[in-house]
C-alpha positions in Angstrom: -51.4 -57.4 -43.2 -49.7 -54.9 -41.3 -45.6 -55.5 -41.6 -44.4 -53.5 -38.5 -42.0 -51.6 -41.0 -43.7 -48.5 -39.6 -43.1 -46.6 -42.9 -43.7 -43.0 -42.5 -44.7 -42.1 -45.9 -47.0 -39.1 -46.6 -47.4 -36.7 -49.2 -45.8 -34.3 -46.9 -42.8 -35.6 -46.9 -42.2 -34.3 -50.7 -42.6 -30.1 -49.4 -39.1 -30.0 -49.7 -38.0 -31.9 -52.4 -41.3 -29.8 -54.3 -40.3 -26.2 -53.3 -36.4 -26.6 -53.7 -37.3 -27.9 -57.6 -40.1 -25.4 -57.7 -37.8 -22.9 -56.5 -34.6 -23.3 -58.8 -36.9 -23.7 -61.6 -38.2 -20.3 -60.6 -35.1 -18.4 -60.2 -34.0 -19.9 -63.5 -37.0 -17.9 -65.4 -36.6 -15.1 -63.2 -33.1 -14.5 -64.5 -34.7 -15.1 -67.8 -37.2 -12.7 -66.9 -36.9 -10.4 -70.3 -37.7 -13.0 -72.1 -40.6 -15.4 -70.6 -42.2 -12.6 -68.7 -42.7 -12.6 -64.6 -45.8 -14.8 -64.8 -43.6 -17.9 -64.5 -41.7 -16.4 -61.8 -43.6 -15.3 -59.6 -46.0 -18.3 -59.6 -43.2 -21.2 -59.2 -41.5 -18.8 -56.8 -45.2 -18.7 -54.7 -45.3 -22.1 -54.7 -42.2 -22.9 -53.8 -42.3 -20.9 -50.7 -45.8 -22.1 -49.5 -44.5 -25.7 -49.7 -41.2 -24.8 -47.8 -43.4 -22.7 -45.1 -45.5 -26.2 -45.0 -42.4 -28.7 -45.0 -40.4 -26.0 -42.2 -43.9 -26.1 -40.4 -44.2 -30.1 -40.0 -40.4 -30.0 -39.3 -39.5 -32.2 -42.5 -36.6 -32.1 -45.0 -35.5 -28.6 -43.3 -32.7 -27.9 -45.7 -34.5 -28.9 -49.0 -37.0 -26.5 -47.3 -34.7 -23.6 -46.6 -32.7 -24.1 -49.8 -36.5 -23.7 -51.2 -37.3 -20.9 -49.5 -34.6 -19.0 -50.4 -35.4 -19.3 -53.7 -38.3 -19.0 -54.2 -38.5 -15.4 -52.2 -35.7 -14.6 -55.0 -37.4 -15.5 -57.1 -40.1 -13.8 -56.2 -38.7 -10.4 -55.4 -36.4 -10.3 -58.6 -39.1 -9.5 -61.3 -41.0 -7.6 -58.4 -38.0 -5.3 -58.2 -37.4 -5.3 -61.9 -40.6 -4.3 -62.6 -40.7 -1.4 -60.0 -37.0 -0.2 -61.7 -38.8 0.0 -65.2 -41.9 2.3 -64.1 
């Protein structure tokens, strides 16, 4: 029975709460780097940015979606740079 609430719930409507934890989670062990390695890193940090290119691409939860973008491409580029400093 259909309750005219017209509910709007998808699983796309988590991108941004997904990629802003995915990215803060990822910056965290990026700072950490030295210790846990750039595996962690880089793979939260890819996540987080393909869910906040796929929340920013559907239009929802923008900010949770920028916040995770943000982070995540620091996240991303941090070891990356690190890396290329110790070569």
């Amino acid at each position: 029975m259909a309750t005219g609430s017209g509910s709007t719930d998808s699983p796309a409507t988590l991108y941004g709460p997904v990629s802003l934890v995915l990215g803060t989670a990822a910056l965290v062990a990026a700072v950490f780097a030295g210790l846990l390695g750039i595996a962690i890193p880089l793979l939260f940090g890819s996540l987080a940015l393909t869910f906040a290119l796929l929340g920013l691409g559907r239009g929802l939860n923008r900010v949770q979606c920028g916040v995770g973008l943000a982070t995540g491409a620091l996240s991303v580029l941090h070891p990356v740079l690190l890396a290329a400093a110790w070569t």
